[in-house]
C-alpha positions in Angstrom: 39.6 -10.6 10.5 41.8 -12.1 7.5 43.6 -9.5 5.6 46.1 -9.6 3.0 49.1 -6.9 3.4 47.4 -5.3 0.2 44.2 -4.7 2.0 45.5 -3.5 5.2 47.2 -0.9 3.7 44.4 0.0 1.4 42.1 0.2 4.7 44.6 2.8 6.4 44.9 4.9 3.2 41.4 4.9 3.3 41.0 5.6 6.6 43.9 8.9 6.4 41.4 10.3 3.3 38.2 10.3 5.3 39.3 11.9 8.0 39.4 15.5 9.3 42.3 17.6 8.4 41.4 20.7 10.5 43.5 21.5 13.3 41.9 21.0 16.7 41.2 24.8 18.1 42.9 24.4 21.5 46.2 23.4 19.2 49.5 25.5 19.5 50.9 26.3 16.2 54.1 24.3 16.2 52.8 21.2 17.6 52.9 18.4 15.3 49.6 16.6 14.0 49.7 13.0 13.6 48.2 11.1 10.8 44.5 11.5 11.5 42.8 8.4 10.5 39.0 7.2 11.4 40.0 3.4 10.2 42.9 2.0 12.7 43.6 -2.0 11.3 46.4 -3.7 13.3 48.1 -6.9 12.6 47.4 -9.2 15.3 49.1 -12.8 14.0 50.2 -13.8 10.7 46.9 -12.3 8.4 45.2 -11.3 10.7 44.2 -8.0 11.8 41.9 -5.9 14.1 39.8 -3.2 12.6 38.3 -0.4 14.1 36.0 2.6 12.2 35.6 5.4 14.4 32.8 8.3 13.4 31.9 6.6 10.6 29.4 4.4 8.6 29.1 3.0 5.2 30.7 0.7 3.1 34.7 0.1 1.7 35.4 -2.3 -0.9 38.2 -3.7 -1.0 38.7 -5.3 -4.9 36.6 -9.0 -3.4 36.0 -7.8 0.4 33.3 -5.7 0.8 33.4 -4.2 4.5 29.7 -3.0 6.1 30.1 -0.4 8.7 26.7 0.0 10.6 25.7 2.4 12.8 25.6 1.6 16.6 22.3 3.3 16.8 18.8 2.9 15.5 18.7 3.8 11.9 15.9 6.3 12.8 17.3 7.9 15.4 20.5 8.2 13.0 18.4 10.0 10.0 16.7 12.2 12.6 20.3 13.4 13.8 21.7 13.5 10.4 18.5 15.9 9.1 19.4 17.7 12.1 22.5 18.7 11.8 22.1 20.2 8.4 25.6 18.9 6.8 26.6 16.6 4.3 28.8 13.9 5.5 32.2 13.1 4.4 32.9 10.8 1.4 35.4 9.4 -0.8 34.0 8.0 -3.6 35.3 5.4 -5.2 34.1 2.7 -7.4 32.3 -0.3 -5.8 29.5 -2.3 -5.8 27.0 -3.4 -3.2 24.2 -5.5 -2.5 20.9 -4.2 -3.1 19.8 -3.0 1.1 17.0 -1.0 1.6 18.1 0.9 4.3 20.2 2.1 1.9 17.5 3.5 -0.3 15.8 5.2 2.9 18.4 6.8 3.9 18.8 8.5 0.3 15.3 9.0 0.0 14.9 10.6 3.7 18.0 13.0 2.7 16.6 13.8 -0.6 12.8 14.2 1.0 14.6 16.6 3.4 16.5 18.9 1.4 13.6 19.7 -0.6 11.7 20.4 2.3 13.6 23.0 3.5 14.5 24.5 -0.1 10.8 24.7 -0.4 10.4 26.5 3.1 12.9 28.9 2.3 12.6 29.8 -1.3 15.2 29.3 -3.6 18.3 31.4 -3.4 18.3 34.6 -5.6 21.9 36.3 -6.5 20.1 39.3 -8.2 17.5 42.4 -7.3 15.0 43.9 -9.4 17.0 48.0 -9.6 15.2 50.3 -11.6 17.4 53.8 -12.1 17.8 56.1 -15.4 20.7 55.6 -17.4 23.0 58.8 -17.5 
């Protein structure tokens, strides 16, 4: 794809920020970590540039580019797994605009529909216990 310098930078900054910073559990304590990054963009000629997204979907905008990264599996099967798993994914929110998609809008509305489902099923949290006592 056709990148400016700018952009290809901003894509690996990006791409550092999104990603994981714990420490793989098998590590040793002195060994060095390299820059975790779930975006790897490589010039390939003059402008252009390969782009990978790894463990990731959404959109980045990029000031006029707007970059869609689409899951490689059926949206449904993607919201099932997501509602599964009980965590919110990572963001880094930024401003940008979009298009108006209505898988968008599922996908909010599914996570939203969820969450109250299982608040409702379990009650809402309570920090304090009735304690009835005489004062001295």
């Amino acid at each position: 794809m056709t990148l400016s310098d700018s952009h290809a930078d901003e894509l690996r900054r990006i791409g550092r920020a999104l990603a994981s910073q714990k420490q793989w559990w098998g590590a040793s304590v002195d060994e060095d970590t390299p820059d975790r990054s779930v975006i790897r963009c490589e010039r390939v000629a003059e402008a252009r540039h390969t782009v990978r997204v790894s463990d990731a979907i959404g959109a980045i905008g990029l000031g006029d580019l707007q970059l869609t990264i689409e899951p490689k599996i059926p949206l449904q099967h993607l919201l099932y797994l997501l509602a599964e798993s009980n965590q919110v994914p990572r963001s880094l929110y930024e401003r940008s605009s979009l298009a108006v998609d209505d898988h968008f809008f599922t996908v909010i509305a599914r996570w939203f529909v969820h969450t109250c489902e299982v608040l409702l099923r379990r009650g809402l949290v309570s920090d304090y216990g009735r304690v009835t006592a005489d004062l001295p």
